[in-house]
C-alpha positions as CSV (number, residue, x, y, z in Angstrom):
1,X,-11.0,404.3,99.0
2,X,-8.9,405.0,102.0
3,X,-6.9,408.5,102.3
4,X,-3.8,407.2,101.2
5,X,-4.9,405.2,98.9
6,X,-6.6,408.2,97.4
7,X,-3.3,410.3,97.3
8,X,-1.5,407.3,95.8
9,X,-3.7,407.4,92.8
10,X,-3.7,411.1,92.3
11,X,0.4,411.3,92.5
12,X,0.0,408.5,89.7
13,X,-2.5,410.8,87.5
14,X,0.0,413.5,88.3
15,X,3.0,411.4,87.4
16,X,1.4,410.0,83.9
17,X,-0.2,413.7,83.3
18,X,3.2,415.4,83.1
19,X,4.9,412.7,81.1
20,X,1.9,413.0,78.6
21,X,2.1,416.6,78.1
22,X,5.7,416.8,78.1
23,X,6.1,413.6,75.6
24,X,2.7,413.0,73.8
25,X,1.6,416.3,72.8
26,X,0.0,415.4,69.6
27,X,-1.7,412.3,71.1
28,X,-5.1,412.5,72.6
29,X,-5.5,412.1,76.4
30,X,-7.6,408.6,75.8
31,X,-4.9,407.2,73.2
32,X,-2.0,407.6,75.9
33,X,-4.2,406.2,78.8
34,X,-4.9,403.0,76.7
35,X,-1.3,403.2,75.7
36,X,-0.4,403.0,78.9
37,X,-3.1,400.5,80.4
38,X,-1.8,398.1,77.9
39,X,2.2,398.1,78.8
40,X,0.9,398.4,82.7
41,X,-1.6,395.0,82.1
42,X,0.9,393.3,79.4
43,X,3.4,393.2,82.4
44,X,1.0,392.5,85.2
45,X,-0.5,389.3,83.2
46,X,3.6,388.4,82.3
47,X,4.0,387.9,85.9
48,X,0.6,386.8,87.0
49,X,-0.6,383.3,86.9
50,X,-4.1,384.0,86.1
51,X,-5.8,384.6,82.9
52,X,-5.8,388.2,82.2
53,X,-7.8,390.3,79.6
54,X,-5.3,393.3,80.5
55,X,-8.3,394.2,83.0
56,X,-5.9,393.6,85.6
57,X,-3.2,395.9,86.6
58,X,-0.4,394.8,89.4
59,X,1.8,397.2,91.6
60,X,4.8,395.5,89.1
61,X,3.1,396.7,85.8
62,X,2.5,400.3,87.4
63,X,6.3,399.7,88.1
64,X,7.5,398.6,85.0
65,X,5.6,401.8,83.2
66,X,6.7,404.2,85.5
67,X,10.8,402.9,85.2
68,X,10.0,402.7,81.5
69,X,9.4,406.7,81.5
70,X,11.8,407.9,84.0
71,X,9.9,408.4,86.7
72,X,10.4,405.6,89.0
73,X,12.1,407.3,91.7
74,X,8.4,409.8,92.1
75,X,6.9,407.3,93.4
76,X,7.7,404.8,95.8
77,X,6.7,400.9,95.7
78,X,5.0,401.3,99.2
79,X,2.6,404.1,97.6
């Protein structure tokens, strides 16, 4: 992975880490990744025309998840 690329995906695990431990206490870590690797692929396969077995994850489902908690404005499209 490049360098930026690399810093994009730890401001993401940053991002996600916070909302989980401010919002989903009692949930374990794994339970709110699939959580949100399902709304992130259910999105991304919505606007994709390719068959999807929610393997796939677009920069519009990372999107969507990220508006859905309030944290859109952390992190930029362009990341």
């Amino acid at each position: 992975l490049s360098m930026s690329c690399e810093q994009s995906i730890n401001k993401l695990n940053e991002i996600l880490e916070e909302y989980r431990a401010n919002n989903y206490r009692q949930t374990f870590p794994k339970r709110f990744q699939k959580d949100i690797i399902k709304a992130a692929s259910k999105i991304s396969s919505n606007n994709s025309s390719a068959q999807s077995d929610g393997a796939i994850i677009s920069a519009e489902g990372i999107e969507h998840v990220l508006n859905n908690i309030s944290a859109g404005h952390k992190m930029p499209r362009s990341e």
